[in-house]
C-alpha positions as CSV (number, residue, x, y, z in Angstrom):
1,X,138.6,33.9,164.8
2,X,140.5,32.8,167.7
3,X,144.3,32.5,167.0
4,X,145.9,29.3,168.2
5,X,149.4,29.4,166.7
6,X,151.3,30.6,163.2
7,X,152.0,27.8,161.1
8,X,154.2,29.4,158.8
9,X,155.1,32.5,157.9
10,X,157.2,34.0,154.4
11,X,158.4,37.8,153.9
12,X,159.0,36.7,150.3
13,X,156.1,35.8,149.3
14,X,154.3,38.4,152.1
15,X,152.0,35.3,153.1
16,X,151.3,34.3,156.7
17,X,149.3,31.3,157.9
18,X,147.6,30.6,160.8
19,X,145.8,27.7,162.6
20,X,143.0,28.7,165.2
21,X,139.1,28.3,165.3
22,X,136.0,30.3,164.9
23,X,133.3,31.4,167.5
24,X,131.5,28.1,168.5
25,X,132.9,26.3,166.3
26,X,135.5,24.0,167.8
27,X,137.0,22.1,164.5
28,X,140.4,23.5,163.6
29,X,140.5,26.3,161.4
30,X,143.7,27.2,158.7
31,X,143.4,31.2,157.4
32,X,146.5,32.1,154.9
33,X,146.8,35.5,154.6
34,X,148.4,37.0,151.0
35,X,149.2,40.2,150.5
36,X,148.3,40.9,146.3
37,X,150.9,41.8,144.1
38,X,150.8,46.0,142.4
39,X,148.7,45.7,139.2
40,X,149.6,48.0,136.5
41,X,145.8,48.8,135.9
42,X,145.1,50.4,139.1
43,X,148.4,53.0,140.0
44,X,146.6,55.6,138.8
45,X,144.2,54.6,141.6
46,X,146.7,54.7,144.2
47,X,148.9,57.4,142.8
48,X,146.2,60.5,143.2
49,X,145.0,62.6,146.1
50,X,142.9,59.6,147.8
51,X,145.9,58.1,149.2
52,X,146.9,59.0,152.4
53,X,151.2,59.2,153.0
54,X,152.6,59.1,156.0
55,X,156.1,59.6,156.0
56,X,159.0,58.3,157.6
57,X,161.8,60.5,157.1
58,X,163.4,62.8,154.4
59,X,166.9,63.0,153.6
60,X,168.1,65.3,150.4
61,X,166.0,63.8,147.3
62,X,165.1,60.2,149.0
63,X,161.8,60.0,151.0
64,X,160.2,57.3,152.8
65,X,156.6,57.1,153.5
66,X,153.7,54.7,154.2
67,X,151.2,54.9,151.2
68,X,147.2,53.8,152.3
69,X,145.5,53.9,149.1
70,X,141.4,53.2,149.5
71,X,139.6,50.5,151.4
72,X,139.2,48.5,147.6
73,X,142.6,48.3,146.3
74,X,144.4,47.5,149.4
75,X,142.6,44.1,150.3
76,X,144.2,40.8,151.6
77,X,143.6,37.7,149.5
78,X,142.3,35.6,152.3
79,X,142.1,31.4,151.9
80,X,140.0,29.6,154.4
81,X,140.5,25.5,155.1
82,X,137.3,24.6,157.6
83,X,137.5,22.0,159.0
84,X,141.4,21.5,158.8
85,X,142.3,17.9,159.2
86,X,146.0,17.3,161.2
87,X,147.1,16.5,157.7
88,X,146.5,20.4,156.1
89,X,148.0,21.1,159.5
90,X,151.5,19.7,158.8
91,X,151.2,21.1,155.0
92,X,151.3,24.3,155.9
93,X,153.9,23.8,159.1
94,X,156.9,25.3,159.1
95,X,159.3,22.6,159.7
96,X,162.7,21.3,158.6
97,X,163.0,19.4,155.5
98,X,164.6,16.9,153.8
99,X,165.4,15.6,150.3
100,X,164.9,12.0,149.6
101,X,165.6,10.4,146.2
102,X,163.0,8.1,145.4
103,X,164.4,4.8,143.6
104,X,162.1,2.5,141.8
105,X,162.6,0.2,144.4
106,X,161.7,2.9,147.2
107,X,158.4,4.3,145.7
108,X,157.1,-0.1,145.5
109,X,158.8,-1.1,149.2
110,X,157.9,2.3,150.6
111,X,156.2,5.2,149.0
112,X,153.4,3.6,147.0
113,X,152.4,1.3,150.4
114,X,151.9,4.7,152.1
115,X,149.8,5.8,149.2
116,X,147.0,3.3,149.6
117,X,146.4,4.4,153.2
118,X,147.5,8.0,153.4
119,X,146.5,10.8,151.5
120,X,143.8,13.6,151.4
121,X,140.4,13.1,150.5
122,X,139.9,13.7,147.1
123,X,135.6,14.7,147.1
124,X,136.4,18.3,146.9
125,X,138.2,17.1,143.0
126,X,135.3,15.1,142.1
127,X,132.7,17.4,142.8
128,X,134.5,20.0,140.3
129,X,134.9,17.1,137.6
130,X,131.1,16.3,138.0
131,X,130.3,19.8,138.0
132,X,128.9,19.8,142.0
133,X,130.9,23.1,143.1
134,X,132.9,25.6,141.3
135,X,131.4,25.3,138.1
136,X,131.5,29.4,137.5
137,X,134.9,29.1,138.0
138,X,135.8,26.9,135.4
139,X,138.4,28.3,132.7
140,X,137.7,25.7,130.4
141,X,136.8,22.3,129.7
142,X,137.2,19.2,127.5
143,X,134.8,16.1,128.5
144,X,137.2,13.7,126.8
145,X,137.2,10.8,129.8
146,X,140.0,9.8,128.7
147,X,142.4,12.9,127.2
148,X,139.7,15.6,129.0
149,X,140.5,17.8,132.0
150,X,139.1,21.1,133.8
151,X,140.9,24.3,133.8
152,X,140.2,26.2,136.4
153,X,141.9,29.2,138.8
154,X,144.4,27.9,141.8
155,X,142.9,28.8,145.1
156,X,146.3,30.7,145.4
157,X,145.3,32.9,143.3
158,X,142.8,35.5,142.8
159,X,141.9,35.2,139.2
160,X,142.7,38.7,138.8
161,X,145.9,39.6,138.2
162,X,147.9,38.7,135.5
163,X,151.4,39.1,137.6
164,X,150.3,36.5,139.6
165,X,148.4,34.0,137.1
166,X,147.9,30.6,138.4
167,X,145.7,27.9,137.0
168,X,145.5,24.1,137.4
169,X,144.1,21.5,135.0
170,X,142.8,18.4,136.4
171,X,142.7,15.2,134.6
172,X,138.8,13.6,133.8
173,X,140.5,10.2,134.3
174,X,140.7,9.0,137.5
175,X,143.4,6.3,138.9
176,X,146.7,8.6,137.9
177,X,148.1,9.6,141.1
178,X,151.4,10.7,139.7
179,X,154.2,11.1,138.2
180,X,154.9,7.3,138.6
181,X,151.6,6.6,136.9
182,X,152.3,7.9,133.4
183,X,153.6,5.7,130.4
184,X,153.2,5.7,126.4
185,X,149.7,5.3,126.7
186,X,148.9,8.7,128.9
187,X,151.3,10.9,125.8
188,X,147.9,12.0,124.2
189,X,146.4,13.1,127.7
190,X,149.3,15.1,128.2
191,X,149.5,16.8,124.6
192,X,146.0,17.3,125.4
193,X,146.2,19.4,128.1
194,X,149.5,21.4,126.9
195,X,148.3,22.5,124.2
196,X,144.5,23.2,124.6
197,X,145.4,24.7,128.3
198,X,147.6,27.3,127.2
199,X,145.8,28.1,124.1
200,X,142.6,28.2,126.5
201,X,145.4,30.7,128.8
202,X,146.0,32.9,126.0
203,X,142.3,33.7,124.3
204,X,141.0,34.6,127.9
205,X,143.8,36.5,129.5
206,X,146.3,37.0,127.0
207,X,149.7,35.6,128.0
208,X,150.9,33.3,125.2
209,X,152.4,30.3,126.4
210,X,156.1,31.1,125.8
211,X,154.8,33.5,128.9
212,X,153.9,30.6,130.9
213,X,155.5,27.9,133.5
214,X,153.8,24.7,132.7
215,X,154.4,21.6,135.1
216,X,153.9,18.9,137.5
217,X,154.7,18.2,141.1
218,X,156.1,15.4,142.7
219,X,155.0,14.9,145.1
220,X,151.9,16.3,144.7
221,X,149.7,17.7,147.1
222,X,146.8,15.3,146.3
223,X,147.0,12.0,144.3
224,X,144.8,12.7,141.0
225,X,146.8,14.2,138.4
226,X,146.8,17.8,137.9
227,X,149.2,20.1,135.6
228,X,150.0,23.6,137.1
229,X,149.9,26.6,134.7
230,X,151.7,29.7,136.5
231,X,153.2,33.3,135.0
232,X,156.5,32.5,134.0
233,X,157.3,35.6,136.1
234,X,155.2,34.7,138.9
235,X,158.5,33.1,141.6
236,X,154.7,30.3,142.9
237,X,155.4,28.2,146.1
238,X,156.7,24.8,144.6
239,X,158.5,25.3,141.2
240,X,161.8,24.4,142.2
241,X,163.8,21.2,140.7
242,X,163.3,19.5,143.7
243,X,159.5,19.4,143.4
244,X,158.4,20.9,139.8
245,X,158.6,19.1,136.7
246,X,158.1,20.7,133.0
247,X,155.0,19.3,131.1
248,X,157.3,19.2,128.2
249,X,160.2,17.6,129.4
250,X,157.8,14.9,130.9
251,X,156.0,14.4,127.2
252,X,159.5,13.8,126.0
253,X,160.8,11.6,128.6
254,X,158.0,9.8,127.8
255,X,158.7,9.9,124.4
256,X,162.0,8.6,124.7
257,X,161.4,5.9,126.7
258,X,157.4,4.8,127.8
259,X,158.4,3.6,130.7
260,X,160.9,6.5,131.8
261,X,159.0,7.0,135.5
262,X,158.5,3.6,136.6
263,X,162.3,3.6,135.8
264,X,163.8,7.0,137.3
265,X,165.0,8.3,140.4
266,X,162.8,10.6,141.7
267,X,163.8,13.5,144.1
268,X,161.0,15.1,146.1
269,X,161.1,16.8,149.6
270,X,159.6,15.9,152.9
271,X,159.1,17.7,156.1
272,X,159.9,15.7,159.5
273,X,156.5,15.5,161.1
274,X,155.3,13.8,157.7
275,X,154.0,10.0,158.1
276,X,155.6,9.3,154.9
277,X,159.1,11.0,156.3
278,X,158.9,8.3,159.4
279,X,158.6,5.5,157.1
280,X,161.9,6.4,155.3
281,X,163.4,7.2,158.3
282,X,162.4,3.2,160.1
283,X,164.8,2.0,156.7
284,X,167.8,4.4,158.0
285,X,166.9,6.2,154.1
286,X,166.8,9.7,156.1
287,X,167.8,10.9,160.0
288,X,166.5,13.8,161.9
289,X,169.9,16.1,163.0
């Protein structure tokens, strides 16, 4: 692959990202590198003679050292996005920021607009719905149109390790983009996929769902509704208040008042080079320092 730029990089979570191309190939390429998080299962594997230390320095009792365990349990989870279009581009750009907060009246005069004209193609979601692609890794499935939904492994993670666990569920019925979307009438779809998701989590991989982050983002990162099921211990890209929203506390919402998201301010972040961050930015709503 031929480098053209990082897009992003993050010590924290040991991920880098880079746009660039592959031999004659000339459509943009994104790579995200990920280093895997220790596994409990294999230190024995990595604690014995077969790893090579290479140390740094020794002073009293402390000692510092580079461990290389074997070629198999020091691999890099490795996500490809071929062809890239200039909108996964400016995803994964690092870039400064900004928090709007969405009234009713913003998401009809400005967001929703945007909506009709920009987003990402969603073929890749209905090939898994209609069983095109990915059908091996599929979790679990109810074929309810209506209440149904596919539970399958995020493409951040490796479907391995438990540390890390990080599924999605996406919704059979299409025309729910969002958060803004749901009312009364989608409280069965959403019961729906709580509980049979995280009882579908536990009997395969044995975290009980009192173990598990269960939740929605606004925005999302593509307009068909999805439901996010990550380790509660696992700190995943996107969980924070600004973006993440608990299933359950959007069930009762809901509950409380049918109509509780065509009604609420919303907050949700946007990076500068974002179309949609222009638009607020024409009705004075945001500014550039």
């Amino acid at each position: 692959m031929d480098t053209t730029r990082i897009l992003s990089e993050s010590s924290q979570r040991k991920t880098i990202c880079i746009e660039g191309s592959f031999e004659g190939n000339t459509s943009p390429a994104i790579v995200i590198l990920e280093k895997k998080p220790f596994s409990g299962q294999n230190l024995k594997n990595i604690l014995n003679t077969e790893s090579i230390l290479s140390k740094d320095f020794i002073n009293d009792i402390y000692g510092n050292y580079e461990c290389f365990p074997k070629l198999e349990y020091n691999g890099i989870k490795t996500t490809i996005i071929h062809p890239a279009t200039e909108k996964h581009i400016k995803k994964f750009e690092s870039q400064p920021i900004h928090l709007v907060e969405e009234t009713p009246e913003l998401y009809e005069s400005i967001t929703y607009p945007h909506l009709q004209t920009e987003q990402f193609d969603l073929t890749w979601v209905h090939n898994i719905l209609e069983h095109k692609s990915e059908v091996d890794r599929i979790v679990f499935e109810d074929s309810d149109p209506t209440n149904g939904f596919i539970l399958l492994p995020d493409l951040k993670w490796d479907g391995k390790q438990i540390e890390n666990l990080y599924l999605v569920g996406i919704v059979n019925k299409k025309g729910i983009k969002s958060l803004r979307d749901l009312t009364g009438e989608h409280l069965n779809l959403l019961k729906n996929v709580m509980e049979k998701g995280c009882n579908a989590i536990e009997e395969k991989y044995k975290l009980p769902r009192s173990k598990l982050r269960v939740y929605l983002h606004y925005q999302p990162s593509f307009y068909h509704l999805h439901v996010h099921f990550t380790n509660l211990k696992y700190d995943a890209p996107g969980i924070y208040t600004e973006k993440s929203h608990l299933l359950t506390a959007v069930i009762n919402n809901i509950e409380l008042m049918p109509e509780y998201f065509q009604r609420a301010t919303l907050p949700f972040v946007l990076k500068e080079t974002d179309k949609l961050f222009l638009k607020y930015e024409e009705k004075g709503v945001v500014k550039k320092c």
